[in-house]
N, C-alpha and C positions, 0 to 999 in steps of 0.2 A: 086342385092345386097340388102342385109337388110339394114334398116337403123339404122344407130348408135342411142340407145336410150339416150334421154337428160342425162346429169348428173342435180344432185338436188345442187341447193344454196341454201345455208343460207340467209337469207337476214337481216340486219339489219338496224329498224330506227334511225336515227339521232334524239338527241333531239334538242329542241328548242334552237336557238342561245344563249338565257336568262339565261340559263339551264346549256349552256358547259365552262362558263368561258370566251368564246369569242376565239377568231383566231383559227389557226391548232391546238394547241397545247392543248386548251380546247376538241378539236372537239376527239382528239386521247388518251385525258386524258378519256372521259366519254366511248368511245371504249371498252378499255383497263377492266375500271371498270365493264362493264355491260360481259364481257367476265369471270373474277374473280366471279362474283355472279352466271353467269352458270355454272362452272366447281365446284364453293364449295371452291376456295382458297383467300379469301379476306383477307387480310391482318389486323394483329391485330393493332388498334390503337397504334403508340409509344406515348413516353412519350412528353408530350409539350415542344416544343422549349424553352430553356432560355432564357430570357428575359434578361440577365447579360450580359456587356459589355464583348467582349475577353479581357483576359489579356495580354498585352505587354509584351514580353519577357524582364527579368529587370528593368522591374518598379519597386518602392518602395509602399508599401500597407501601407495608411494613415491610421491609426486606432484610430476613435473619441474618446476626452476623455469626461469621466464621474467620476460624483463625487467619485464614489469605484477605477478607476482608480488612481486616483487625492491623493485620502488618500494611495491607498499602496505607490505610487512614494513618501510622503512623507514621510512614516514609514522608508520607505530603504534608502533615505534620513539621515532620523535622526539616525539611524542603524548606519551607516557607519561613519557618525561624531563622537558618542558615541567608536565606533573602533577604529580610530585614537586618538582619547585621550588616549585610553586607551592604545595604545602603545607609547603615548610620553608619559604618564607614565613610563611604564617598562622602557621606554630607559633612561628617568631624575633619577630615582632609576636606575639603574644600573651603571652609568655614578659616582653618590656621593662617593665619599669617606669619609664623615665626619661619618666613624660610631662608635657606642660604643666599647669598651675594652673588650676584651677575658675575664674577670676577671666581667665583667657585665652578660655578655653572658654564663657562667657556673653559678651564681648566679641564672639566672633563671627555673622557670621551664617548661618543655617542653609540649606544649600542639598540638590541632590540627587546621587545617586549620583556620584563622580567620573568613571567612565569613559563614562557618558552624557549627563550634564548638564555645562554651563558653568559651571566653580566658576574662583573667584579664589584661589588659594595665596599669602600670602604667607611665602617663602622667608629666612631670617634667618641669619644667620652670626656671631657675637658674638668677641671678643677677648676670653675669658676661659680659661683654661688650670684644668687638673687635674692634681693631684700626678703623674697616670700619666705622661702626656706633654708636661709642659713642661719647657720650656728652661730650663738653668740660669740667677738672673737674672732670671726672668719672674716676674711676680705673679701667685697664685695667689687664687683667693678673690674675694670682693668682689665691690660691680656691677661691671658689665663693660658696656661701647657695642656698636652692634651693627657691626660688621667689613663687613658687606656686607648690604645691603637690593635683596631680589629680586621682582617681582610674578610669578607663572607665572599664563595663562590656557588649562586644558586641559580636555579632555572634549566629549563631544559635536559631535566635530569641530573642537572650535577650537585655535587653537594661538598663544598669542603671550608675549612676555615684555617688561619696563619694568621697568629698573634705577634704582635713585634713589640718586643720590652721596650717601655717610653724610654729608658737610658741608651739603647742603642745608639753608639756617634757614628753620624753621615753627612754628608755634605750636602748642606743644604745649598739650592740654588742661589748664589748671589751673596750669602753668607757666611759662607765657610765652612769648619767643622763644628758640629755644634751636639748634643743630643736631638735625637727625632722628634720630640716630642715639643722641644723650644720651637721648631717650624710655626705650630696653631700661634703661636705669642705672636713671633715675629709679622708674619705675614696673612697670618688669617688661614680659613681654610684652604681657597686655593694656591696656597703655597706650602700645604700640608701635602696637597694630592699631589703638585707637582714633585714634592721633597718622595713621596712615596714611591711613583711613576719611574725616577730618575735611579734610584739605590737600588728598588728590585726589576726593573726593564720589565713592567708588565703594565697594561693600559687599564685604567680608572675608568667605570662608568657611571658611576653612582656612586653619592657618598651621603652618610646620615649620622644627624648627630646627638646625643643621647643628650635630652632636656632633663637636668636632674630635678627641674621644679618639677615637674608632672610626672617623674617617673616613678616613685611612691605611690601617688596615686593611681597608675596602671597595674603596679601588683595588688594593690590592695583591691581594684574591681575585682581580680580574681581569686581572692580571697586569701591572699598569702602564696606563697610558694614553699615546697619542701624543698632541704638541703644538706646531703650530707657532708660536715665537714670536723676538722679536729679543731678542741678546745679554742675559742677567741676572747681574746677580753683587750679591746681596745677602747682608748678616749680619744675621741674625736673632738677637737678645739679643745685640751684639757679636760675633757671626760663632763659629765652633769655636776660635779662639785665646782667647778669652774665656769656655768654656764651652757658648756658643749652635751657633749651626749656620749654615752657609757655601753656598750653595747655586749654584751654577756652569752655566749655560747656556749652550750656544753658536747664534749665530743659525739659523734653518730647524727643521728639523724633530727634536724631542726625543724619546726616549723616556723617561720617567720614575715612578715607584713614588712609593708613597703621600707618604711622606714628604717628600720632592720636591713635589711636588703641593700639600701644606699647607705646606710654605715659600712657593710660588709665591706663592698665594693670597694670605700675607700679609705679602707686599713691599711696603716704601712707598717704600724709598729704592734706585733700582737705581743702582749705580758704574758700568754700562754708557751710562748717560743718566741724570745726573742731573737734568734738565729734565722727567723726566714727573713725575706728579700723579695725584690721587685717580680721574681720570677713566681712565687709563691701568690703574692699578690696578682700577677695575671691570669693562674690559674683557679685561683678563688671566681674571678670575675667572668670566667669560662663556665665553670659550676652553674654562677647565676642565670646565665643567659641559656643554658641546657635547661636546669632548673624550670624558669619563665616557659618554655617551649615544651617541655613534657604538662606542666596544667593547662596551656593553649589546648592540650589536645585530649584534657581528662574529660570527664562526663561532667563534672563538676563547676568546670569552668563554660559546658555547652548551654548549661542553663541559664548563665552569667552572659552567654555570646555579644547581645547587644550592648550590654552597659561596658564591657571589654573593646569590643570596639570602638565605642564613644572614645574611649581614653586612650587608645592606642597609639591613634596618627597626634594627639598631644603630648605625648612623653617623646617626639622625635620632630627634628628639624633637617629636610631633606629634600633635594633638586627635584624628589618623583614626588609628578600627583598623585590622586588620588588611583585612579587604577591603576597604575603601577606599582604606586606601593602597596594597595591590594594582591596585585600580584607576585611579589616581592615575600608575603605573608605566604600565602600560596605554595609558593613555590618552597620555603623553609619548612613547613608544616611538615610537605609529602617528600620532599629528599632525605630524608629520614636524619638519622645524629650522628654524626662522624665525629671521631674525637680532634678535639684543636689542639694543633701544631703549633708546637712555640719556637720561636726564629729563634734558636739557642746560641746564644753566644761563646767564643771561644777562648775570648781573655778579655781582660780591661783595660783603661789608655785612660790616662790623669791630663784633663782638658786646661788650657792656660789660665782660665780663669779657677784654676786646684779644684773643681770637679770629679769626680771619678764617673768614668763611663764604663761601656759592653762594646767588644768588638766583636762580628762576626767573619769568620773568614768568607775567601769569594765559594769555594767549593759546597759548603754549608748552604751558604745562601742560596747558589744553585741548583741547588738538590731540593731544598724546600721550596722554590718558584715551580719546578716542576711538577712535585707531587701537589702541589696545589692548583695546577692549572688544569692538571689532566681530572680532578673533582673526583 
C-alpha cells in the first residue's frame, strides 16, 4: 500500500508573553489579529470610547449657571412683573366706575391709540372735597372750579405740556366773560373742554380728572415722592389748630407722602412768602406731577409696580379705558420730561362782578399753541 502523503500545516508563532496582553485571552487576541492581516480584513479603527458617565435613567441634568444665564433669568423675571402690573391695571380701570359724563365724552374729539398717536389730554384738578377726605371747615358738595388746568401732549413721540392760570378771563361759551376755571362750576366738564377748544383753537381728545380722594393714596403706594421746593408753611381750612391741616416745609429738598402732596398742591397762601400768586402755585403743581413721574420710573417704585398700579387708574376720572389709559402711562413714561409752559399772562382786567383777573394777549397765546403742538 502507498503511503498516505503528509498534509501541510500552517504553523504559527506565538509572540512574546510582553506582546500578547498576558493570559488566554491575550494569547487568542494576537491569534485572531495576525489571521486578519493575512487574509486583508482588519478592522477599521471605531470611534474612542466616551469618556462620559451613562446617564441614569431619570435623573435630572444640572445645568451650571453663568453670567448670560443669570441676566436672561432676570430679564424674564422682570418681564413677568412688568405683566402682572399691567393687568392689575386693566382690572383696577375696568373695575372704576367714577367716570366722566356722556355730555364730556361727545365734547371730545376722537383721536387714535394714545401711546402711538398724538392725542391732547386735558388734565383737570378741581377744588371740590368728598366727605372721605376733607378738611374740617371745607365745603363739601356743590360745583366746584377747577384748582388747576393742565394741557399734556403725549404719544407718538411727542412730549410737551401748557399750563393755563385758573384766573385766566375768556369767554366762555354761552356765558360770557368769565375766569377759566368758573367753566367746570358752570357747566361741567364738557363745557370745560369746549371753553378750552374755543380760547386756544386746538382739538381736545382726552380729558382726565384728578380724584383728590385717592390721589394721596396713589403717592403713598409709591412710597412718598421727592421734591424740591423753597420754604412752605400753609393752613389749609385754618391750619390743625382750627381743625384743617398745617403743612410745614423746609427749603431744598422734601421728602413727602401723599397727604403732604395734596396740601402742597393746594396752597394759595404760603407764610413763607407771602408775595407769591396763582402763577407760583401752578408751578408748585408742575413740580408735583414731574415729581410723581420721576418715582414712576425709580427702582424703587418697580418693586412697588403692582400695588402702584392698583391705585393709579383710582386717583383719576377719565373718557379712556383701560388700554388707553395704559397707554397714555406709556406713552408719558418714555417721552421723556419737558419743562411746563405756563400760558403767561400779560396784564389784568377787574371782572364786574370786582374780581380781578389774567389777560393774555392773542400773539402770546399764539406762540405757545404752537410750541405746544409741535411736542
Amino acid at each position: 500500500m502507498p503511503e498516505d502523503p503528509k498534509p501541510d500545516y500552517s504553523r504559527y508563532r506565538s509572540r512574546p508573553r510582553w506582546r500578547r496582553g498576558g493570559g488566554k485571552d491575550g494569547a487568542r487576541e494576537d491569534a485572531l489579529q495576525e489571521l486578519r492581516e493575512e487574509r486583508g480584513t482588519t478592522p477599521r479603527p471605531g470611534p474612542a470610547p466616551s469618556r462620559k458617565a451613562p446617564r441614569v435613567p431619570g435623573a435630572r441634568r444640572v445645568r451650571r449657571l453663568t453670567p448670560g444665564r443669570v441676566v436672561a433669568l432676570v430679564l424674564k423675571a422682570a418681564l413677568a412683573w412688568i405683566l402682572l402690573s399691567a393687568i392689575v391695571f386693566l382690572v383696577s380701570a375696568q373695575i372704576q366706575e367714577t367716570k366722566i359724563s356722556s355730555a364730556a365724552e361727545n365734547a371730545l374729539t376722537p383721536g387714535g391709540y394714545t401711546l402711538t398717536s398724538p392725542s391732547t389730554i386735558l388734565v383737570l384738578g378741581s377744588d371740590a372735597r368728598t366727605k372721605k377726605t376733607a378738611e374740617p371747615g371745607s365745603r363739601v358738595g356743590g360745583p366746584s372750579r377747577a384748582d388747576s388746568i393742565l394741557l399734556v401732549r403725549a404719544g407718538g413721540g411727542t412730549s410737551a405740556r401748557l399750563s393755563i392760570p385758573r384766573d385766566t378771563v375768556v369767554d366762555i361759551p354761552g356765558n360770557g366773560r368769565n375766569k377759566i376755571n368758573a367753566a367746570l362750576a358752570i357747566g361741567g366738564t364738557s363745557l370745560m373742554v369746549n371753553t378750552v377748544e374755543a380760547y386756544l383753537g386746538i382739538e381736545v381728545n382726552h380729558v382726565t380728572e384728578v380724584d383728590f380722594a385717592n390721589f394721596p393714596a396713589l403717592i403713598d403706594s409709591m412710597g412718598g415722592i421727592n421734591i424740591r421746593t423753597s420754604c412752605v408753611i400753609s393752613r389749609i381750612n385754618g391750619g390743625s389748630r382750627n381743625g384743617g391741616y398745617t403743612l410745614r416745609l423746609k427749603s431744598g429738598e422734601n421728602h413727602i407722602s401723599g397727604k403732604q402732596a395734596l396740601a402742597l398742591a393746594r396752597t394759595r397762601k404760603n407764610e413763607c412768602n407771602p408775595r407769591e400768586n396763582d402763577l407760583t402755585r401752578a408751578r408748585r403743581q408742575q413740580k408735583i406731577l414731574a415729581a410723581i413721574k420721576s418715582r414712576l420710573l425709580s427702582p424703587a417704585t418697580f418693586v412697588r409696580l403692582p400695588w402702584v398700579s392698583w391705585r393709579a387708574p383710582q386717583a383719576l376720572r377719565s373718557d379712556m379705558a383701560g388700554p388707553s389709559l395704559l397707554g397714555l402711562f406709556g406713552a408719558i413714561a418714555t417721552g421723556g420730561s419737558p419743562a411746563t409752559r405756563i400760558l403767561r399772562p400779560s396784564g389784568g382786567v377787574t371782572l364786574p362782578d370786582g374780581g380781578a383777573g389774567l389777560l393774555v394777549d392773542d400773539a402770546t397765546k399764539r406762540r405757545a399753541v404752537r410750541r405746544f403742538l409741535r411736542g
